[in-house]
N, C-alpha and C positions, 0 to 999 in steps of 0.2 A: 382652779387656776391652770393646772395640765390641760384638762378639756382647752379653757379658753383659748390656750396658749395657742396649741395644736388649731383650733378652727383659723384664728387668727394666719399662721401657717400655711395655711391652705389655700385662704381667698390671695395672700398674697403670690403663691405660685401660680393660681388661677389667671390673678391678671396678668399675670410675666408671660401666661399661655398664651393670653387671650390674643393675641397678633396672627399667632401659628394657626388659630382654629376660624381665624376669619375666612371666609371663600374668597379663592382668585380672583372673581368675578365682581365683589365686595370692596376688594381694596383697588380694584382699576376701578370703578367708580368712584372711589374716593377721592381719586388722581383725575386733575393736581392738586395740591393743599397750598399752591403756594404760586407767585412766579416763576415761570419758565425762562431761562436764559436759552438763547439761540447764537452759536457761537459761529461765529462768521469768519476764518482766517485770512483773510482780504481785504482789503482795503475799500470805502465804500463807495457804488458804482461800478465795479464787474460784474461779471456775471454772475457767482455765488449772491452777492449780496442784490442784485436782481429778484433772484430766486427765491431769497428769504423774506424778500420785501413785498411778494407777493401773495407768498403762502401764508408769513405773520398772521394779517387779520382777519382770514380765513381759519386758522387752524386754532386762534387763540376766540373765536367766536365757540366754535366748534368745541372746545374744550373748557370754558366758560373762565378762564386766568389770564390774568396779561403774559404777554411774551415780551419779552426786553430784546433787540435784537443788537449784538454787540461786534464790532468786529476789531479783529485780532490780525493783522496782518506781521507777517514777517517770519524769515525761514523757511521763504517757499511755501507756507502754509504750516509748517508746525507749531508756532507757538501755540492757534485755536486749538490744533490736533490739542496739542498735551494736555491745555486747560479742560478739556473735554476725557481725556484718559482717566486725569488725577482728580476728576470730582466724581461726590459721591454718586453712584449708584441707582439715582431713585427717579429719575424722569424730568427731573426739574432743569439738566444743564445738558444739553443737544446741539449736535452740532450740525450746520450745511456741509458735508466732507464735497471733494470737488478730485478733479485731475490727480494732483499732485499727492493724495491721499494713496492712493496705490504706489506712483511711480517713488517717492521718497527713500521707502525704503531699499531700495536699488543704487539710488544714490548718496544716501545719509546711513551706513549698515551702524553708525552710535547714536542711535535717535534715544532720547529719555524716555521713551516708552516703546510698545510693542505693537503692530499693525499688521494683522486683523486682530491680536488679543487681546487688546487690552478697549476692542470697542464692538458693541452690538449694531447688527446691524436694524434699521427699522425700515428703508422705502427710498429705492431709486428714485427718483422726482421727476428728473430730466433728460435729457442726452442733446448734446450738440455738435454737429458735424465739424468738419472744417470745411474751410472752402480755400481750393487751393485757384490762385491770382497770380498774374502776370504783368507786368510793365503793358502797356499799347501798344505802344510800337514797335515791341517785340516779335521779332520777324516770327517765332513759332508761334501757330495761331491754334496748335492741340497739343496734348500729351505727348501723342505718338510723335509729333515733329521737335515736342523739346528734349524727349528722351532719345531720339536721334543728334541731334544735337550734341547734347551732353556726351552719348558712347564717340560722337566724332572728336569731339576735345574734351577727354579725361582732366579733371583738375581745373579748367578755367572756367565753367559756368558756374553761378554760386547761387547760394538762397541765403534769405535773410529769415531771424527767428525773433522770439519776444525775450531768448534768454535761453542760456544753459541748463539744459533738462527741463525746460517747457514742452509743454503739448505742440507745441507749432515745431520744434527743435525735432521733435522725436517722429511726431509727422511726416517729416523729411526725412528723416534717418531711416524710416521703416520702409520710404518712394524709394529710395537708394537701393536698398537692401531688396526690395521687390523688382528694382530692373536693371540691377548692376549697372548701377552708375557712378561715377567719382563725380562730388560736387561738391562747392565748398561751403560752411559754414561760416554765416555774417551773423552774428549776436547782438541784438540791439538790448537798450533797459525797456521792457514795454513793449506791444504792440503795436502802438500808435505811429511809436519812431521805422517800426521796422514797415510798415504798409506804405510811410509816405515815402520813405527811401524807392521802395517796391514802385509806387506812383510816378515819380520823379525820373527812374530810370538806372538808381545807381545801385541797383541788387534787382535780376531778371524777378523772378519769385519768390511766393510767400504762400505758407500755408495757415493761414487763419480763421478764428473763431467766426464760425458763421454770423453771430451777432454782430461783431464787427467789420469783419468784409462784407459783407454783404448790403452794406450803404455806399460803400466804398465802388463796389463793382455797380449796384442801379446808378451811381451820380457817374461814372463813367471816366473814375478813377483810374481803378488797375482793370484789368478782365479777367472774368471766371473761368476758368481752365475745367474743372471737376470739383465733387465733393463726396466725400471720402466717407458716405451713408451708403449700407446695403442699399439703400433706394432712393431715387430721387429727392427732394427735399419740395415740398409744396411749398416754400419757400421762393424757391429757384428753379422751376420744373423745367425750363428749358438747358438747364447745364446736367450734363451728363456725370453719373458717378465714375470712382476711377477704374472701375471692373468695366465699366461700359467704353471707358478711353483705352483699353487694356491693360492695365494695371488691376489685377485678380489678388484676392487676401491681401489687400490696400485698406482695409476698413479703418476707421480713428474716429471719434467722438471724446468731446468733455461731457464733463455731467456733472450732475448735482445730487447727493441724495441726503436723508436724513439718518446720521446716527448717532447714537447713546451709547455712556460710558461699558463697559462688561460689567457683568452682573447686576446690568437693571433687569428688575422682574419680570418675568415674562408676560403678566397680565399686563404691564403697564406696556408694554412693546405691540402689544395686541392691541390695543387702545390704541397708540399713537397711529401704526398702521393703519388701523380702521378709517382713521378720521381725514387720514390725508390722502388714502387711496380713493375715496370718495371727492376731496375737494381736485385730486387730480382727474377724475373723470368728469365735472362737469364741463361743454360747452364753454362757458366764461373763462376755463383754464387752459383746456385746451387752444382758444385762438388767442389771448393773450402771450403763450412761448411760440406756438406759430408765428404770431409778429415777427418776434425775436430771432427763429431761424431753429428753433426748438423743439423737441418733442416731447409731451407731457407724458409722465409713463405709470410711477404709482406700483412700483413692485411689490411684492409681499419680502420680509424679511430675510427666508429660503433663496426669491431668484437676486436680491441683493449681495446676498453670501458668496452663492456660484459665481454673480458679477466680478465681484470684487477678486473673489482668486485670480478668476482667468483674466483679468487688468494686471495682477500684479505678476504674474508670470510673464504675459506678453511684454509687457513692457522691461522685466528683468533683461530679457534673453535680446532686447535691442538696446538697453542700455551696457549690456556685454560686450554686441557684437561691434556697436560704436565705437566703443571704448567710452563713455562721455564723462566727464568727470567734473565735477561743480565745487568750486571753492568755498 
């Protein structure tokens, strides 16, 4: 009976092992065992959920499980955030992180979780310029003549934004802060509201999402001033970037990228990568964010990480020197 007992004993530790003795290589093949949730904190139709909607049935081919794509809007983006922090671990519940993903933390310092700790990163996706726009009939017809402008009357030219600590809001705050200029801040809810204003004549400029200005500026809405990419935009190749308007370390993109709760396993993170750095390099992906005004990119985990620091710094040290403060 002791023998028995004892072997008994044994097979049972065995299989308690038997997880740990599997190869990393083993269990990311195993992966996924289940549906994927793809956590989307936006509302649908931006550009995160763009993004997801085009990777989804590429990525969920590619990894042989359906992907659920869900969005989670509200809080600037953190409710997705969080739902993505507080699940578990295991590759099944991923998020589209976006803009707001860095800058947050600058502005929300009691957020219910922790950013960059409490998430892995897996793969840049995208990058989207802005494109900054101007009224028509706006007597400045360059940078150099609005930012003349502005140094001649401090305080009366103004921009219009999508909102309090938006990418278009901080955009401007960063043009400012790059050519010393007083300009005022006009806050609209949305994009949409602040371009037609922009359009219409009753806020000079706007610095917005390429995908979105940039129908705006070919239908010959507002007019394209610059876009705020180290390099041209094959998009828009006749507008000049704003280091080429003279506005130098001006650079600003949104993006997209993919990441996982912390401490999902690193095979499975290897896996996800693989599969999407590959669907981000084919042709068909590539002109597809080209339409959009986008660039397809496909980082490795690593230049994701260094991404993401050096966002959340940059945009700290403009969210300081604004003062900007979001209710």
């Amino acid at each position: 009976m002791k023998l028995s007992r004892r072997r008994t004993l044994g097979a049972a530790a065995a299989l308690a092992l038997a997880p740990a003795l599997v190869p990393a290589h083993a269990r990311a093949q195993a992966y996924p065992s289940k549906p994927i949730r793809l956590i989307v904190p936006y509302s649908a139709g931006g550009g995160a959920d763009t993004t997801a909607r085009l990777i989804a049935p590429r990525l969920q081919e590619a990894l042989g499980q359906t992907i659920v794509i869900e969005n989670k809007p509200g809080a600037g983006g953190m409710i997705g955030d969080e739902i993505v922090a507080k699940a578990a671990p295991d590759g099944h519940t991923l998020l589209i992180g976006a803009f707001a993903h860095a800058v947050n933390p600058s502005l929300f310092p009691k957020m219910p979780f922790r950013t960059p700790e409490d998430f892995a990163p897996v793969s840049l996706l995208v990058t989207v310029p802005e494109l900054m726009v101007i009224t028509p009939s706006h007597p400045a017809k360059t940078v150099a003549e609005l930012v003349a402008l502005a140094k001649a009357q401090p305080g009366k030219l103004s921009y219009a934004s999508s909102g309090n600590g938006s990418a278009q809001h901080l955009a401007a705050e960063l043009f400012k802060m790059r050519t010393g200029t007083d300009i005022q801040h006009v806050p609209y809810k949305g994009g949409a509201l602040a371009v037609a204003d922009v359009a219409a004549g009753h806020v000079p400029f706007y610095f917005g999402n390429m995908s979105a200005a940039l129908p705006q500026a070919r239908g010959g809405r507002v007019r394209p001033l610059a876009v705020t990419s180290a390099a041209r935009s094959p998009a828009a190749p006749d507008v000049p970037t704003l280091t080429e308007a003279g506005v130098p370390d001006c650079e600003i993109s949104e993006w997209n990228a993919l990441i996982a709760p912390a401490g999902t396993p690193p095979a499975v993170i290897v896996r996800l990568h693989a599969e999407v750095a590959k669907i981000m390099r084919t042709e068909e992906m590539k002109a597809k964010f080209a339409d959009l005004g986008a660039d397809a990119i496909g980082s490795t985990p690593d230049e994701l990480a260094a991404f993401l620091r050096s966002e959340m710094k940059k945009w700290a040290e403009v969210v300081k020197a604004a003062n900007i403060k979001v209710e």
